[in-house]
C-alpha positions as CSV (number, residue, x, y, z in Angstrom):
1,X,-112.3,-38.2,41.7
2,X,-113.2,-36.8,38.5
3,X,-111.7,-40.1,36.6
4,X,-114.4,-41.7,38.9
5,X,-117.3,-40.0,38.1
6,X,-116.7,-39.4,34.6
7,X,-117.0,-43.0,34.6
8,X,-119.6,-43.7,36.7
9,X,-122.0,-41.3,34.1
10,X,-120.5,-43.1,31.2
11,X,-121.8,-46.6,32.4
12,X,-125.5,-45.2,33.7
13,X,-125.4,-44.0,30.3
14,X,-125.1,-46.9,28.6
15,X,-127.1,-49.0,31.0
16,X,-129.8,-46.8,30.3
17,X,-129.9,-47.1,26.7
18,X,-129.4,-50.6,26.9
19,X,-132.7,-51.1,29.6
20,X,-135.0,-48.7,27.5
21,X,-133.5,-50.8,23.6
22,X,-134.1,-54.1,25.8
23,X,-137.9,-52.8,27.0
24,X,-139.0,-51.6,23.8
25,X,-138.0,-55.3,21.9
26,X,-139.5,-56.7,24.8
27,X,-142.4,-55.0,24.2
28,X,-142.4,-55.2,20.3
29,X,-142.7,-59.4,21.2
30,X,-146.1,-59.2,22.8
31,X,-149.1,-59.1,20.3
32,X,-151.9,-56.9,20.7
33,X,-152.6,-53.3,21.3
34,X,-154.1,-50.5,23.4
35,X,-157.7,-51.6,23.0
36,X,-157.6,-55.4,22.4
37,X,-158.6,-55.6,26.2
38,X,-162.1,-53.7,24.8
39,X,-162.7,-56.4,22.6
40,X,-162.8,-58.9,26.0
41,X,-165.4,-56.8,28.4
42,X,-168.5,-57.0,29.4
43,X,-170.4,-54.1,27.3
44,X,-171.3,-55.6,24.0
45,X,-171.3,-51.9,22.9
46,X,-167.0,-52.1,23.9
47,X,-166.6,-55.1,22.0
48,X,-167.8,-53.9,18.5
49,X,-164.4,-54.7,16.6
50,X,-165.6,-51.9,14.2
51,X,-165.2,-49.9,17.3
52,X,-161.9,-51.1,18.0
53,X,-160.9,-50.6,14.9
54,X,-162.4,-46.5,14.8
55,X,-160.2,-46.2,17.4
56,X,-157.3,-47.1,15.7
57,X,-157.6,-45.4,13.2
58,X,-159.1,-42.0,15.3
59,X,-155.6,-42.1,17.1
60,X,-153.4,-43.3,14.1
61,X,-152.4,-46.5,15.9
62,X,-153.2,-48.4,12.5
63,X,-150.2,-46.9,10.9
64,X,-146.6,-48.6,11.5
């Protein structure tokens, strides 16, 4: 029993690593960013890419 479980908790471990390495590459595909959707609304005062762009920078998304 303890053969079992030790290897039950040793594959959900590497499952999980695998799931979150294959989201976040999935995820790194996909251009754009948090407040590209702001760029595409309605309110002309949204889509000021200077805005956008404060933003960014405000919240340190312009850094790598």
């Amino acid at each position: 029993m303890r053969n079992y479980l030790f290897r039950r908790f040793a594959q959900m471990a590497v499952l999980l690593i695998f799931v979150t390495a294959l989201i976040y590459f999935i995820l790194n595909l996909f251009p754009g960013g948090p407040f590209e959707e702001l760029l595409f609304s309605s309110d002309p005062r949204d889509a000021d890419p200077a805005n956008v762009a404060r933003l960014q920078e405000m919240l340190g998304l312009n850094k790598p």
